[in-house]
NUVEXVEX-743236 format. One record per residue (C-alpha): residue number from 1; x, y, z; residue in one letter. Coordinates in nm, 3 decimals. Layout:
N
<atom NUM <X Y Z> 'A'>
...
***
This chain:
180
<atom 1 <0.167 -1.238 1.410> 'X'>
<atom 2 <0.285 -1.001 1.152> 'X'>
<atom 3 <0.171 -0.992 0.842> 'X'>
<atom 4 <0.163 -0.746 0.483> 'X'>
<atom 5 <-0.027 -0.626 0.200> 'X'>
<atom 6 <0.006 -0.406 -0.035> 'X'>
<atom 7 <-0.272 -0.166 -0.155> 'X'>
<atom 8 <-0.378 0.182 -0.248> 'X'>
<atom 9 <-0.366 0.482 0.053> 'X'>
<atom 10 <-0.724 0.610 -0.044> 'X'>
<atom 11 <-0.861 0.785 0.277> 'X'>
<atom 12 <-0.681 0.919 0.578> 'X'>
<atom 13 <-0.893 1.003 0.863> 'X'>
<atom 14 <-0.867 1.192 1.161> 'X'>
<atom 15 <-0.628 1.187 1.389> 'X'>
<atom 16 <-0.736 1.110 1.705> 'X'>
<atom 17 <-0.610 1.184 2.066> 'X'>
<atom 18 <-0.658 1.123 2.448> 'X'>
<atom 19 <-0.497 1.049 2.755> 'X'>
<atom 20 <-0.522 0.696 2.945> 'X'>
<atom 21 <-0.809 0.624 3.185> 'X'>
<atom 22 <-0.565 0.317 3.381> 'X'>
<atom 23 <-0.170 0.500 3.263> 'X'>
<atom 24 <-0.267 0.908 3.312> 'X'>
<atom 25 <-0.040 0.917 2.929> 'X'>
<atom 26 <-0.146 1.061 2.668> 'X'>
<atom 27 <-0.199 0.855 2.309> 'X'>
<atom 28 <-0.218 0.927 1.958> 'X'>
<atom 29 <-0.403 0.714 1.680> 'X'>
<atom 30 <-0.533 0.760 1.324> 'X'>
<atom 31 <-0.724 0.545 1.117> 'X'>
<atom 32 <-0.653 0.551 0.767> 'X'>
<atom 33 <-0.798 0.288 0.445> 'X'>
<atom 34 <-0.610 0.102 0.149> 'X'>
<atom 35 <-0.772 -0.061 -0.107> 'X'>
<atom 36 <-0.598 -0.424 -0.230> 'X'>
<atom 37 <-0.442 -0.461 -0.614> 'X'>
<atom 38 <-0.647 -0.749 -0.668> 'X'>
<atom 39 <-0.891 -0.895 -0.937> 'X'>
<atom 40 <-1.166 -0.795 -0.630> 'X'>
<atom 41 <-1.004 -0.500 -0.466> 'X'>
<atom 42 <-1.163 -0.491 -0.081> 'X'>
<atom 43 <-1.142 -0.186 0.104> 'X'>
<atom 44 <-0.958 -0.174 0.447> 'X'>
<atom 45 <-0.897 0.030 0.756> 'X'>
<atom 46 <-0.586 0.028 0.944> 'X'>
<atom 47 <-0.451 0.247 1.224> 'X'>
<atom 48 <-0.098 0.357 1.338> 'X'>
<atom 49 <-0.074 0.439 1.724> 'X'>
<atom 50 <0.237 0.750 1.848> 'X'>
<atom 51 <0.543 0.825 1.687> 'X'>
<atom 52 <0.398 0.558 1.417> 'X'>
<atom 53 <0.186 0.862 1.275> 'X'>
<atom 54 <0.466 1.044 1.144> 'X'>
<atom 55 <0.494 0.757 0.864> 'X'>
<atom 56 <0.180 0.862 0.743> 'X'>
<atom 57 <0.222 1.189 0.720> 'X'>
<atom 58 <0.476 1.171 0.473> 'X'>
<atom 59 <0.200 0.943 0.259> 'X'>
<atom 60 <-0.082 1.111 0.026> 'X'>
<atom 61 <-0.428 0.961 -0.102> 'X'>
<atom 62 <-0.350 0.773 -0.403> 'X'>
<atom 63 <0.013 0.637 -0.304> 'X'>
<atom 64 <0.074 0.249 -0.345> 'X'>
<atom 65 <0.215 0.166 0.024> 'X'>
<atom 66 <0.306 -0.184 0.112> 'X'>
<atom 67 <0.168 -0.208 0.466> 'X'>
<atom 68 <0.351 -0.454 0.765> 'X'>
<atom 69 <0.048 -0.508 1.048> 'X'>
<atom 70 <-0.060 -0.683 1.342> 'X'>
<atom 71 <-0.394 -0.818 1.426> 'X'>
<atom 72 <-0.511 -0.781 1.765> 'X'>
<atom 73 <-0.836 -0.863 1.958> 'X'>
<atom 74 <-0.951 -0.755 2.285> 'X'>
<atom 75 <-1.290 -0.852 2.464> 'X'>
<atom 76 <-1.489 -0.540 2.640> 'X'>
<atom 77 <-1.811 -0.586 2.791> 'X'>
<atom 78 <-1.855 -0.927 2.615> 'X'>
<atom 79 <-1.767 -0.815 2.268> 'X'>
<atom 80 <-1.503 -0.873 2.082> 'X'>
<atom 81 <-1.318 -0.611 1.891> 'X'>
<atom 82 <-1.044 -0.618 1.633> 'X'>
<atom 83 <-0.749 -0.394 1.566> 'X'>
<atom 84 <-0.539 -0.414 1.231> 'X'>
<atom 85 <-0.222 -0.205 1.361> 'X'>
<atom 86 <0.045 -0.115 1.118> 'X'>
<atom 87 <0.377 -0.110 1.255> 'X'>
<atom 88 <0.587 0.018 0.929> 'X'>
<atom 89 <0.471 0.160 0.639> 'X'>
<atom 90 <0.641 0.182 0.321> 'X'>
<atom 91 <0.561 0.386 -0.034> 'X'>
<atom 92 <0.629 0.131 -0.296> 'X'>
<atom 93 <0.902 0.161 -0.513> 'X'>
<atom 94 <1.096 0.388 -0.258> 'X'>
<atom 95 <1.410 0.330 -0.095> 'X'>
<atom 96 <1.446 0.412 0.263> 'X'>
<atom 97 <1.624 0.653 0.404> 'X'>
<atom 98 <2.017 0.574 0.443> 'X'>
<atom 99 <2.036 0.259 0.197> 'X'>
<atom 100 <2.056 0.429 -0.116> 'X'>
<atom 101 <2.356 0.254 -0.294> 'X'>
<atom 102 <2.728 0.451 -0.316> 'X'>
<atom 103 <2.699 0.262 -0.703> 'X'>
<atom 104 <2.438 0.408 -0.937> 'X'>
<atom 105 <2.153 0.170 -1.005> 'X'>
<atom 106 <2.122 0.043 -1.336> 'X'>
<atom 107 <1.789 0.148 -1.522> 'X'>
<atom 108 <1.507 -0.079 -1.569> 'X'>
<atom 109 <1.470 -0.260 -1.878> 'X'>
<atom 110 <1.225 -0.037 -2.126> 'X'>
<atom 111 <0.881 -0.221 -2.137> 'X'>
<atom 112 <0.829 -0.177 -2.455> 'X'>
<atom 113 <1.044 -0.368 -2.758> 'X'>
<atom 114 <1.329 -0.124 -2.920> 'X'>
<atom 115 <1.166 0.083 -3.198> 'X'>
<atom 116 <1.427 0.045 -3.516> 'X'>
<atom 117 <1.252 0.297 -3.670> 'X'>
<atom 118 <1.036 0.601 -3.623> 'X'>
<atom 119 <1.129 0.919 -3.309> 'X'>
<atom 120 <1.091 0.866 -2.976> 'X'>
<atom 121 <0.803 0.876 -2.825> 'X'>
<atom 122 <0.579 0.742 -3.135> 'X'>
<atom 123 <0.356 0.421 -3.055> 'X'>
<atom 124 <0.513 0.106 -3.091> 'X'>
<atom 125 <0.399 -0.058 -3.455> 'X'>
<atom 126 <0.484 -0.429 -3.505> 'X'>
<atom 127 <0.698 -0.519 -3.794> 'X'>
<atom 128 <0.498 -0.578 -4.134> 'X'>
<atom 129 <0.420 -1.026 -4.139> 'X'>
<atom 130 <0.668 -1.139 -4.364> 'X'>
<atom 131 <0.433 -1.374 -4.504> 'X'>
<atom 132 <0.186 -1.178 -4.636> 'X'>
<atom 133 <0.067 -1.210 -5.015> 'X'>
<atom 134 <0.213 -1.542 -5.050> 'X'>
<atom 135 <-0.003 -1.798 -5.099> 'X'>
<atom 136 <-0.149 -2.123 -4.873> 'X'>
<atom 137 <0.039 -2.353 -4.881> 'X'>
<atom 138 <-0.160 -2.648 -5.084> 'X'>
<atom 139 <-0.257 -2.974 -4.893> 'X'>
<atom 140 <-0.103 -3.270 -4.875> 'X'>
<atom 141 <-0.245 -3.555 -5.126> 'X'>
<atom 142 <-0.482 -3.812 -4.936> 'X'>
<atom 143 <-0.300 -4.103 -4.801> 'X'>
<atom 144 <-0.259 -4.412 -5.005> 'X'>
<atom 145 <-0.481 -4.726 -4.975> 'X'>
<atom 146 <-0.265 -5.053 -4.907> 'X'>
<atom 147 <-0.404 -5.386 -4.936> 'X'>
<atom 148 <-0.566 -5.498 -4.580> 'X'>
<atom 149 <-0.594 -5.156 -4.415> 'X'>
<atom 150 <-0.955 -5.128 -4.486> 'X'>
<atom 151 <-1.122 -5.266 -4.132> 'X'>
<atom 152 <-1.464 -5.403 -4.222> 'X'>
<atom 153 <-1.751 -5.282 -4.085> 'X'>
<atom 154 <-1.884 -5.472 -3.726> 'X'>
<atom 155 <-2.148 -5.709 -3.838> 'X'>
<atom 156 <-2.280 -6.089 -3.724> 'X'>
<atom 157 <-2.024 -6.273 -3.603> 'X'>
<atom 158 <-1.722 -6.026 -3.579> 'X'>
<atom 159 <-1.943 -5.775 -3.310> 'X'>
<atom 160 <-1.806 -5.823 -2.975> 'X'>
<atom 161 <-2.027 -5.937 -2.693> 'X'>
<atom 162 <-2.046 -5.627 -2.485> 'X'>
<atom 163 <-2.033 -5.389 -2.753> 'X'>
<atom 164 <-2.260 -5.101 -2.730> 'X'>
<atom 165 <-2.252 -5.166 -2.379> 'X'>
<atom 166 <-2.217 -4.871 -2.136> 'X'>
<atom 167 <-1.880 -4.974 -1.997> 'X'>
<atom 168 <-1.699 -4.935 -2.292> 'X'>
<atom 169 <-1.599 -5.298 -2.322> 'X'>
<atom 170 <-1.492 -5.324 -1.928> 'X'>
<atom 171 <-1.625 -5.663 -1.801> 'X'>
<atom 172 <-1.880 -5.600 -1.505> 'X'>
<atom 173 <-2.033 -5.843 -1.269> 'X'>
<atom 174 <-1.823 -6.158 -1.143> 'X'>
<atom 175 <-1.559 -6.183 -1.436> 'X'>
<atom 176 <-1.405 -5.811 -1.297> 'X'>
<atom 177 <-1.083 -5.911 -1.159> 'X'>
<atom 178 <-0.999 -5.606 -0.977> 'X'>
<atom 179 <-0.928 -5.619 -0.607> 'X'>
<atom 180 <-1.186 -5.339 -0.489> 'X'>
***
């Protein structure tokens, strides 16, 4: 299973070192913790195992690294322990080694809208609102009355049966027609 994420490099521990009870080889780890870009960053430590360590090295606290891992439990002694190995680690934004284009890259677009005005580097001032000191608009006149579109109020006779109800006017009780 592999999986990635991409965080904050905010501690690098220790390497650590030993040599194999069952092989007789010697083995190199280090532990090191990112932090998620999330609305709730968590905190999480990862290792690399042998030559892996080198791509750390090159890494410092406070680099954005998108991280490709493994998850891996083990029983010992009838507990269970899990491993998040990284198997490739990556600074974000940078281009690996040996695929940088033969064409130049175009730039990114400029975040910011195109000042028409002012030197560079001023803050960016939105243009004056071309409506302002003009007046509201006036409303609109109240709609005309035509004969028969006054609806008279509900009283005696012309109240419906179940109005007022709690159903809104459904029917209820044997005279629903539905199928459930």
């Amino acid at each position: 299973m592999a999986l990635e994420i991409t965080g904050k490099l905010i501690q690098k521990l220790e390497p650590q070192s030993g040599i194999g009870t069952s092989s007789g080889k010697s083995w190199q780890k280090q532990d090191f913790v990112i932090e998620t870009l999330e609305d709730f960053p968590r905190k999480i430590c990862m290792n690399v195992w042998g030559e892996k360590l080198d791509m750390l090295a090159n890494l410092s606290v406070g680099d954005t690294v998108v991280v490709s891992f493994r998850l891996e439990s083990r029983e010992f002694n009838g507990r269970w322990y899990t491993d998040v190995r990284a198997w490739k680690i990556e600074k974000q934004g940078a281009v690996p080694p040996g695929m940088q284009s033969a064409y130049p890259q175009q730039a990114a677009p400029y975040p910011y809208p195109p000042q028409p005005y002012g030197m560079p580097g001023q803050p960016y001032a939105p243009p004056a609102n071309p409506y302002a000191g003009q007046p509201y608009p006036t409303p609109a006149p109240p709609m005309p009355s035509y004969p028969g579109q006054d609806v008279p109020p509900l009283t005696g006779s012309n109240v419906p049966a179940n109005y007022g109800n709690d159903n809104y006017g459904a029917p209820t009780g044997p005279e629903d027609d539905l199928p459930f």
